[in-house]
C-alpha positions as CSV (number, residue, x, y, z in Angstrom):
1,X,-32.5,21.8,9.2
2,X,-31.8,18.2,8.7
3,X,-29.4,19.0,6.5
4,X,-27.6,21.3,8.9
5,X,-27.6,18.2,11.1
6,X,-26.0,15.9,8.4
7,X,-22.7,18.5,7.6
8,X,-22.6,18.7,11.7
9,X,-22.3,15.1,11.9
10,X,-20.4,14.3,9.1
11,X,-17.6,17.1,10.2
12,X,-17.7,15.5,13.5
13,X,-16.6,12.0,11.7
14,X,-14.3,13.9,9.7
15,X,-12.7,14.9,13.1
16,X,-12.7,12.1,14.9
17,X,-10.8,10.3,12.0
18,X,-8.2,12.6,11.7
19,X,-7.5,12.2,15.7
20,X,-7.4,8.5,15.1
21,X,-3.4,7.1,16.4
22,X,-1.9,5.7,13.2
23,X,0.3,2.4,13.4
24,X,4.3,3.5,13.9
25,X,5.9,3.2,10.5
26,X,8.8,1.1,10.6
27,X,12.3,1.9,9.4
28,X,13.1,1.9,6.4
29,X,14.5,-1.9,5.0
30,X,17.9,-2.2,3.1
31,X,17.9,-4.9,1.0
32,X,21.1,-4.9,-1.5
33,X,21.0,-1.9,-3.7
34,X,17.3,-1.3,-2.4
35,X,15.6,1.0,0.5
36,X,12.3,-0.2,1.0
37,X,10.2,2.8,2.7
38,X,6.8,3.1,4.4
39,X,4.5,-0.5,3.8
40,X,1.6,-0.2,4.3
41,X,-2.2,-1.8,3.1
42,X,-5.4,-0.3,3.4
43,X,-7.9,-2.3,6.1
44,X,-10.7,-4.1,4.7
45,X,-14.3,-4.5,5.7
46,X,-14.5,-8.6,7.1
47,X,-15.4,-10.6,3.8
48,X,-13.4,-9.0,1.4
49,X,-11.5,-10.7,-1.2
50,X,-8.9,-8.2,-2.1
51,X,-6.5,-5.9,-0.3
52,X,-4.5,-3.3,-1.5
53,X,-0.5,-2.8,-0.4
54,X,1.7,0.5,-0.8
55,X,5.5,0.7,-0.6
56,X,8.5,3.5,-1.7
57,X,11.3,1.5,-3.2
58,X,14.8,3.5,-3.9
59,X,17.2,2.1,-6.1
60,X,21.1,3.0,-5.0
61,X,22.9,1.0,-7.0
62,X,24.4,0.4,-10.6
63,X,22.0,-2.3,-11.8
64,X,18.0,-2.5,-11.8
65,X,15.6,-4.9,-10.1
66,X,12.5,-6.2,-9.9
67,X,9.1,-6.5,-8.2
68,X,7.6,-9.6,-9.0
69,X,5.4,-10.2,-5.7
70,X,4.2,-9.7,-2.3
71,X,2.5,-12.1,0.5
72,X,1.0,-11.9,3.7
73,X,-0.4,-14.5,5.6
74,X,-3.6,-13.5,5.2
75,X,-3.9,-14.0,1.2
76,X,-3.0,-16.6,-1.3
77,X,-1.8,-13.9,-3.7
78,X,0.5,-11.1,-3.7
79,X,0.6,-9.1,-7.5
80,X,1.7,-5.9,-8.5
81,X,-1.0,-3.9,-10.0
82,X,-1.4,-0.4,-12.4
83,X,-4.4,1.1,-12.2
84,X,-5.3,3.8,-14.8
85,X,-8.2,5.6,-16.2
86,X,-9.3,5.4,-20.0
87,X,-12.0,7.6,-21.3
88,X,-13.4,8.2,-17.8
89,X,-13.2,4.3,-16.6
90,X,-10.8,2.9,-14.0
91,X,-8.8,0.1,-15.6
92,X,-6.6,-2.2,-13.5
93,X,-4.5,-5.1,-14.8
94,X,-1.8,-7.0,-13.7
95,X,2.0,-6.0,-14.5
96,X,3.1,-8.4,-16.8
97,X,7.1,-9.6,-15.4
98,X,7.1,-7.2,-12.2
99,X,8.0,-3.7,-11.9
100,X,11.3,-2.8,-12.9
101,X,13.3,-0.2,-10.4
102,X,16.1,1.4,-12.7
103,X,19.4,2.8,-11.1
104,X,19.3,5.8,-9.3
105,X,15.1,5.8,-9.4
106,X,12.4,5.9,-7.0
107,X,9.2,3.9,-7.3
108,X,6.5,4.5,-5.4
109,X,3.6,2.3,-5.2
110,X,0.7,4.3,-4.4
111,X,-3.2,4.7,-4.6
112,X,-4.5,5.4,-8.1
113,X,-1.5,4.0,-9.7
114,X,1.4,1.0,-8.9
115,X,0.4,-1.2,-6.1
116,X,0.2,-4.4,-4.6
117,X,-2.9,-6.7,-5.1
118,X,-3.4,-9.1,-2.3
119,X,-6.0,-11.6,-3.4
120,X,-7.8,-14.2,-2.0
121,X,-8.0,-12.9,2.1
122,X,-8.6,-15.6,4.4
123,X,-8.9,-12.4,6.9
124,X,-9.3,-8.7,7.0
125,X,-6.2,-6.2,8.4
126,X,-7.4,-3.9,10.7
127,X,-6.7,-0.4,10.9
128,X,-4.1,0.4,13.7
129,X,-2.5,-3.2,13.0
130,X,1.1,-3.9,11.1
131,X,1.5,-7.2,9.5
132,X,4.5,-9.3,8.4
133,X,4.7,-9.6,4.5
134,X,7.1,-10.1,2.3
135,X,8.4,-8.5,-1.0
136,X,9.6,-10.6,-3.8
137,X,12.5,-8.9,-6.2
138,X,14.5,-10.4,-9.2
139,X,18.0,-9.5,-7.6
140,X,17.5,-8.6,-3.8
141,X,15.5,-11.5,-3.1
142,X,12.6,-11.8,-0.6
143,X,12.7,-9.0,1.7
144,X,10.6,-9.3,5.0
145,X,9.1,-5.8,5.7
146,X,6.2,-5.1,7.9
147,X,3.2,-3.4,6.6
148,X,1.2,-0.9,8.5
149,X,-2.5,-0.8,8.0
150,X,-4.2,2.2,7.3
151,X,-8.0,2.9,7.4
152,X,-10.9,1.9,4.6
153,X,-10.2,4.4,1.7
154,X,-6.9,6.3,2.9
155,X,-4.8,7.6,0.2
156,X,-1.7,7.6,2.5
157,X,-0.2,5.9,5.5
158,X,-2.1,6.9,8.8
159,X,-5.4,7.2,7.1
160,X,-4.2,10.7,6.0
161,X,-3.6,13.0,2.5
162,X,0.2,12.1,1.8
163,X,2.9,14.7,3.0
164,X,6.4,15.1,1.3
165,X,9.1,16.3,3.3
């Protein structure tokens, strides 16, 4: 019986989070050559020292750019991050000299691969918030862009599973 009790509940949760309204996304930001899509960072329990940051960037033109950094007021750092998994065990490391965005190509930043390490929070996003940042490229500059925040643990915008139209 308890048990019964426990999927009840925890389908209830499961419910009420996916009801939960989900920050606007902005409009996309032209910057140059570049179309930055869809910001957003994941909220973070109060005390935490990291943050993680998610963005789609489309390269139009001829030449290539590249990421070399992030900020938002709330952390001292702003990296760009790979995350992958050797011989069962998560490895994540800096990316040495940014992320390069070749002509014609689409990057997208994402949970469980490319994306933006904020260290060093002096405060914790909240779901349901956006925040001003910036993004730092080689040729376009730095780009202001607001970031939407998504729940604890989302693996897209909104808090939901990410959707490709």
């Amino acid at each position: 019986m308890p048990m019964k009790i426990l999927c009840t509940a925890l389908l209830g949760l499961g419910l009420f989070a996916s009801t939960a309204q989900a920050a606007p996304e902005a409009a996309p930001v032209k910057a140059g050559d570049l179309t930055i899509d869809t910001p957003w960072l994941r909220a973070t329990p109060n005390g935490a020292k990291v943050a993680g940051g998610y963005v789609r960037i489309v390269n139009t033109g001829s030449a290539p750019d590249t990421l070399t950094g992030a900020s938002v007021p709330f952390a001292t750092s702003g990296e760009i991050h790979s995350m992958s998994m050797e011989g069962g065990v998560m490895k994540m490391a800096p990316v040495s000299g940014g992320l390069t965005i070749k002509p014609g190509e689409t990057v997208e930043l994402k949970p469980g691969g490319y994306h933006l390490m904020f260290e060093g929070l002096t405060g914790a996003p909240k779901a349901g918030d956006t925040v001003a940042g910036t993004l730092t490229f080689q040729r376009a500059g730095t780009v202001p862009v607001t970031f939407s925040v998504a729940p604890i643990g989302a693996s897209a915008p909104g808090g939901g599973h990410q959707h490709h139209h």
